[in-house]
N, C-alpha and C positions, 0 to 999 in steps of 0.2 A: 252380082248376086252370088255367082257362084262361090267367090270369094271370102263372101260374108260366110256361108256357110264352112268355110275353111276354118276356118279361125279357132272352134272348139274343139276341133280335129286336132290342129298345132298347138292348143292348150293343154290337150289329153298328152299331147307327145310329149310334150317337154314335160307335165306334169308325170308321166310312166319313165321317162329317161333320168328324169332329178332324180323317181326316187331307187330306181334301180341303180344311180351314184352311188345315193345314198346307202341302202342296204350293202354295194358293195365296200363301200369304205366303213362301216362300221361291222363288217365280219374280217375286214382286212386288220382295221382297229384291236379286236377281237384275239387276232390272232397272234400280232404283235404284242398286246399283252400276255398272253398266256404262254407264251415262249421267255417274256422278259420273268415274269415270275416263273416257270421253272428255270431259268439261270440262274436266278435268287437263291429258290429252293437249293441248286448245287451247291451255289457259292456257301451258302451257311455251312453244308454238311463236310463241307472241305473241299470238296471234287473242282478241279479244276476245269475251265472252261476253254472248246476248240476254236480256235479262233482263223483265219485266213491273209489275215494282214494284210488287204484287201484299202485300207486306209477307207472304212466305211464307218461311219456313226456306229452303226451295231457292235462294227467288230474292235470299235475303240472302246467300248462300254464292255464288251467282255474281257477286253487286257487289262484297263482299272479294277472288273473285279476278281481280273486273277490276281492281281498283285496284292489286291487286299486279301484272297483268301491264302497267299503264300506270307503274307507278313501276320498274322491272326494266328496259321498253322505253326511260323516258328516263335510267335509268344506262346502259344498253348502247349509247346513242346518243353519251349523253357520252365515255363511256371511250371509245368508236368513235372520236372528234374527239381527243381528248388523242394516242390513239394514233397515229393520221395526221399530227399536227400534231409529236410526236416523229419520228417517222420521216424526215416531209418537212427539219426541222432537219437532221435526221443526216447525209442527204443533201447539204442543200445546203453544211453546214459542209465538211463532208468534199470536198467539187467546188470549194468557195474557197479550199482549204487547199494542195490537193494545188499550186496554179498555182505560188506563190511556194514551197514547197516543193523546186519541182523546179529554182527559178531558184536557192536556196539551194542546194544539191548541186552544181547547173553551177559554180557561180562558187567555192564551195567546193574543188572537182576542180580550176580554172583554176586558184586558190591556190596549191598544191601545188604543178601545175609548175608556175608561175610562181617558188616558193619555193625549190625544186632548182634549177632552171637556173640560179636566182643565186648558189647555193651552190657551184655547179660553176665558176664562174670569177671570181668576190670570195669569197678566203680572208682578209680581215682580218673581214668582216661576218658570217663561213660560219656561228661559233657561235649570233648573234642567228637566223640566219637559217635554220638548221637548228631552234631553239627553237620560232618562229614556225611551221617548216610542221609539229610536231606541233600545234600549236594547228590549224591548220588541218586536217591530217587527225582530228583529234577531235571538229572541228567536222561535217565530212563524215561521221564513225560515227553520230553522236548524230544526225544529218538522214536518214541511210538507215533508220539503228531509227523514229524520230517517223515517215518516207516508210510504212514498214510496218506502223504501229501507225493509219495514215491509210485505208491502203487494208484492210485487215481491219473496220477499222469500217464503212466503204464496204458492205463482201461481208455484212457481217452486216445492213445495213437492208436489202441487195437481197431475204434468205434470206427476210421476210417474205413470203408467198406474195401479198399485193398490190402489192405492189415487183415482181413479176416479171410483166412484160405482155410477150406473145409476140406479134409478127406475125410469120408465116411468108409467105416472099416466093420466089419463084426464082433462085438465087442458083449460082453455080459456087465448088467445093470451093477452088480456088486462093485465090480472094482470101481465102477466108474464112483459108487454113492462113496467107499472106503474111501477113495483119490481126494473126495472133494470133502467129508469128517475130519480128514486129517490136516485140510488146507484151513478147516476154521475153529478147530480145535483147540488153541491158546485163545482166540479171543474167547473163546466160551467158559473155557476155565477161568479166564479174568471175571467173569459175571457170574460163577458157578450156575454155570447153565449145564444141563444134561442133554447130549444128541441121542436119541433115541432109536437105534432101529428095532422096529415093530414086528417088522415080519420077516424070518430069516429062510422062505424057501426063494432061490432067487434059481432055480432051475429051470426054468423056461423063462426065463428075463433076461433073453438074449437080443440084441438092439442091432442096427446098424448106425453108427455114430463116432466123429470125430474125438478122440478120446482126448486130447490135449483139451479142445476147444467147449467139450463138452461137463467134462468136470471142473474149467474155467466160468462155465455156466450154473453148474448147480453149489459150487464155492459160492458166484455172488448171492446166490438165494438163499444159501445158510448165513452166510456173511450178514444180510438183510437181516433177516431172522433173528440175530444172536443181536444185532444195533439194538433194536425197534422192541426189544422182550424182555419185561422184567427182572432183574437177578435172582437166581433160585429157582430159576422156570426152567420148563423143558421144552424142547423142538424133538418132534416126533418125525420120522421118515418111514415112508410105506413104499413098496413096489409091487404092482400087477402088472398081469401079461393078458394082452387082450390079442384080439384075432391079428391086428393091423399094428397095434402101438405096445410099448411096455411104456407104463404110466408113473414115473416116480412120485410122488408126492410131500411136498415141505410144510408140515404143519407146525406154525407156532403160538402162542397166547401172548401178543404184544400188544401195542396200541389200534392195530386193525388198517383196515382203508375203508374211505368214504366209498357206496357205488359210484357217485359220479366224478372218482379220482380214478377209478378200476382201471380204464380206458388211455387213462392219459401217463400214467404209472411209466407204462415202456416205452415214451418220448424221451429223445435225447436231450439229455440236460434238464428233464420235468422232475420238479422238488416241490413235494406237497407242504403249503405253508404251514401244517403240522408241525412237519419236524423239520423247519428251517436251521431252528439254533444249532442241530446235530450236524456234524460236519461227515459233508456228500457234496457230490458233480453232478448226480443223475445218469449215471453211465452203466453201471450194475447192469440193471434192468434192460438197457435198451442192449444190449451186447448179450443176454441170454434169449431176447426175440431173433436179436439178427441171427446167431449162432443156429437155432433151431428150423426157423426156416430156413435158412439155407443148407439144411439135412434135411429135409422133408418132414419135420416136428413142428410142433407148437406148444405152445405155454397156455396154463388159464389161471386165474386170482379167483378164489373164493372168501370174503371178507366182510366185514362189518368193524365200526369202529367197537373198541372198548373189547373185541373179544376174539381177537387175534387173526392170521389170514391163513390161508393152506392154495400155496400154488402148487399147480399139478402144472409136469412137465412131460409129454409126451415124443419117444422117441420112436421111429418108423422101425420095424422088423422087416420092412422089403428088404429088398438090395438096389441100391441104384439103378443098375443094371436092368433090374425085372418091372422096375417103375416107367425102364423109356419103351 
């Protein structure tokens, strides 16, 4: 009898002994995982793992993924170098090319008149010489397309976010808007286009901003501007000084933007089927967002199709310094 009544006793035991197994092997489970995923965790970020040499499962599994994060570390070191070592090319090609490039267009453009003027008063040579200055103005298409296919590749190693080093310095709005009328000043005269500036008190439109990188930034928006606007039109620029920002502003009367292009405008490489035929990368735009934020600024687009856009480009009057 007494026996009998053992029985549920020894079923309770072994049933409290399974499952106290149990619980412990699956917080030992537990914990074995959560140690293998943070060795994971290291291995990704590079960090090498300690290992014992112990010749244990564990510690064989942590020399595999050292090995793999020391062979990962010296691909991503390489690729790092080829990278930079492209880039730095691109650059310097691109800064050797544009020089005599731009002595080819002069002297090209001198051709011309020089090839009219003769035309205009030796009429036995006029034919030759009328033949000649199409050659010559063929030669000045073909050096402004190559001029353009120079500076876009230019815009495209700067887009690399290593290529973009900011110093922000204090600087006043004028020279930066002067730096960047004079950067898009022939194209505009090729369209007889008028740059406009509106307001000429720029006495407190003092900024803190990278003055290379920034007049880089507001050249692409005139640049834009002068493409996108019909000949004989004008691009107006404004400057105000507000408590925080001094606000430049790029108004022109071109083809406009959709709202629902507004947004996608400063993606890299984004070209609105609009103006497909018009030759662009999509790079302009996305390198005066990067530029700006990364000086503590921003950009805004105010547009409508059919009746022109006005980006407003706001520049921080902090100091670095007084913002950390």
């Amino acid at each position: 009898m007494t026996a009998f009544y053992m029985i549920p006793g020894c079923v309770l035991l072994c049933a409290a002994i399974c499952i106290t197994i149990f619980l412990y092997e699956r917080n030992k489970s537990k914990k074995i995982l959560e140690r293998v995923l943070q060795e994971l965790d290291d291995a990704i970020t590079g960090n090498l793992l300690v290992t014992a040499y112990d010749e244990s499962l564990d510690d064989a599994i942590r020399d595999r993924l050292n090995r793999v994060v020391q062979i990962s570390g010296m691909q991503r070191d390489e690729a790092q170098k080829e990278r930079d070592a492209v880039k730095s090319l691109i650059s310097d090609i691109s800064h050797q090319v544009r020089t005599p490039l731009s002595n080819i267009l002069l002297y090209s453009e001198l051709l011309e008149e020089t090839l009219q003027s003769s035309c205009a008063h030796i009429s036995p040579a006029a034919k030759d010489l009328s033949a000649a200055g199409q050659m010559a103005a063929k030669i000045r298409q073909q050096s402004e397309k190559l001029d353009f296919f120079i500076r876009e590749l230019t815009r495209s190693s700067y887009a690399e976010q290593e290529m973009i080093s900011i110093t922000p310095q204090q600087v006043s709005a004028k020279e930066l808007i002067d730096k960047a009328c004079q950067g898009a000043e022939l194209a505009a005269l090729k369209k007889g286009i008028r740059i406009l500036r509106q307001n000429t008190d720029y006495a407190d439109c003092i900024c803190f901003a990278d003055p290379k990188w920034t007049v880089e930034a507001l050249e692409n928006i005139l640049e834009n501007a002068v493409k996108y606007s019909p000949e004989a039109s004008d691009i107006a620029i404004t400057a105000a000084s507000y408590e925080s920002f001094v606000c430049v502003e790029i108004k022109d009367y071109g083809i406009g933007i959709s709202e629902a292009e507004q947004g996608a405008i400063f993606r890299r490489f984004y070209r609105s089927p609009q103006v497909s035929e018009t030759p662009g990368f999509g790079i302009g735009l996305y390198l005066v967002r990067e530029v700006l934020s990364r000086q503590g600024g921003y950009v805004k687009v105010q547009s409508s199709p059919g009746a022109g856009s006005a980006f407003q480009v706001f520049l921080s009057k902090l100091s670095p310094l007084r913002k950390i």
